[in-house]
C-alpha positions as CSV (number, residue, x, y, z in Angstrom):
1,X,85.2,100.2,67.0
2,X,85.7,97.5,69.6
3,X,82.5,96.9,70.3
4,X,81.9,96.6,66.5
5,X,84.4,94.1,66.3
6,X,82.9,92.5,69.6
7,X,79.6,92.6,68.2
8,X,80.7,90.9,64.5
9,X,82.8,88.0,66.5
10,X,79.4,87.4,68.6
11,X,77.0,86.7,65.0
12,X,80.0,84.7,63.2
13,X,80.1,82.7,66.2
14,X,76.0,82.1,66.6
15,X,75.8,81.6,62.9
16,X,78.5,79.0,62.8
17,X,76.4,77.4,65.9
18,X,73.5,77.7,63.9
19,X,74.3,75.8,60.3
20,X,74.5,72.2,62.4
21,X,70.4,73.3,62.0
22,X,69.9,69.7,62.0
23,X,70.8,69.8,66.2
24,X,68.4,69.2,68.5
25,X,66.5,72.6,69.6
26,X,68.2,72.7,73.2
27,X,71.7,72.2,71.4
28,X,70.9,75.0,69.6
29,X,69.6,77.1,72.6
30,X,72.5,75.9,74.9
31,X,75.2,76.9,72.4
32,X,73.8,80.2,71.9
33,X,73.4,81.0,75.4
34,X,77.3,79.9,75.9
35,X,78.0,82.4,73.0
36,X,76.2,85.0,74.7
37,X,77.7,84.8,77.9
38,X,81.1,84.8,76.6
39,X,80.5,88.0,74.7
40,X,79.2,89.3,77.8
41,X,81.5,88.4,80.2
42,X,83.9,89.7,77.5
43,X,82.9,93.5,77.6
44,X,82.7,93.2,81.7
45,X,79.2,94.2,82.0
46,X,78.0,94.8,85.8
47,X,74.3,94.3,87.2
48,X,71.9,97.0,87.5
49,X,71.8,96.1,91.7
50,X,75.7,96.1,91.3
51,X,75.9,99.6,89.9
52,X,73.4,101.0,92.0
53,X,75.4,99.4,94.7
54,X,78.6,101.0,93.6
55,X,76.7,104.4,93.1
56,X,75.5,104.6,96.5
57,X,78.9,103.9,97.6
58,X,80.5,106.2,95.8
59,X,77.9,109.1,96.7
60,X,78.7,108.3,100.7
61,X,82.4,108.4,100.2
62,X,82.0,111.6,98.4
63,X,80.3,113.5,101.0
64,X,82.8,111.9,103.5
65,X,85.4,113.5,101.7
66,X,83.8,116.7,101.4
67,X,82.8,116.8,105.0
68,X,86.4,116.2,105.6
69,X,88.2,119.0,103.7
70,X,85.5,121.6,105.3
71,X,87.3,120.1,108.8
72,X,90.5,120.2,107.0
73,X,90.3,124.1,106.1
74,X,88.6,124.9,109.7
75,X,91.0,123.1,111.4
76,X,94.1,125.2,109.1
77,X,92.3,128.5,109.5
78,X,92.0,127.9,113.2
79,X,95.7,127.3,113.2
80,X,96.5,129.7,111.1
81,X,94.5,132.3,113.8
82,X,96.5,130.8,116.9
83,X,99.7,131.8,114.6
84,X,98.5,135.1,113.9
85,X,97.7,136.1,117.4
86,X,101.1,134.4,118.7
87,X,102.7,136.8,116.0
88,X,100.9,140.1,117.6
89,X,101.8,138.9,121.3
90,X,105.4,138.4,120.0
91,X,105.8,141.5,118.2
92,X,103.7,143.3,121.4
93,X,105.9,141.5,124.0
94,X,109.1,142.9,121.9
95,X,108.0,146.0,121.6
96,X,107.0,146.8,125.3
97,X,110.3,145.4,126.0
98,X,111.9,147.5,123.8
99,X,110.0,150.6,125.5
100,X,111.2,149.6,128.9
101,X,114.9,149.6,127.4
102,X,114.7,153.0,126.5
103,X,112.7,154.0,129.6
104,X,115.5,152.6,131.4
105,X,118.2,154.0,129.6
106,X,116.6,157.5,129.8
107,X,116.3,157.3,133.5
108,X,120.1,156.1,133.5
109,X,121.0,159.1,132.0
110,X,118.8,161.3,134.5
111,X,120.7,159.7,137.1
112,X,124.1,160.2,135.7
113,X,123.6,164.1,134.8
């Protein structure tokens, strides 16, 4: 719809340019061009070397950021392993200290009897 209305705008404006017919050919040419470029500059177009430029860019950022969050989730799973295995030398270290409690509480109560 905006571009219809865009579109519309752009032929009023070359035919009102176009009934001074008696105008030199250039005045013509030069006014039409001028029309042109404002419609154009209007609906922000961007050159094929500028999009191509853009797509290359975006392409390299987005393996950048995909190369990142596979060293994101290595780096979290590596963590994640150093946590786990401080978690079994905790509950190891607690439980042999637990064992040598009772080993010495049992040999207290040899002595005693």
């Amino acid at each position: 719809m905006v571009s219809q209305d865009r579109i519309s705008r752009l032929a009023q404006q070359i035919g009102e340019r176009l009934q001074g017919a008696s105008q030199a050919p250039e005045d013509i040419q030069k006014g039409v061009q001028q029309v042109v470029r404002g419609a154009f500059d209007r609906l922000e177009l961007v050159s094929r070397e500028d999009f191509d430029i853009l797509m290359d860019v975006l392409q390299r950022t987005r393996a950048r950021v995909e190369a990142l969050e596979k060293q994101v989730a290595s780096l979290e799973a590596a963590v994640e392993g150093r946590n786990s295995s401080n978690n079994a030398d905790a509950s190891t270290t607690q439980a042999d200290a637990s064992t040598e409690a009772d080993t010495g509480s049992e040999h207290g109560k040899a002595q005693d009897q």
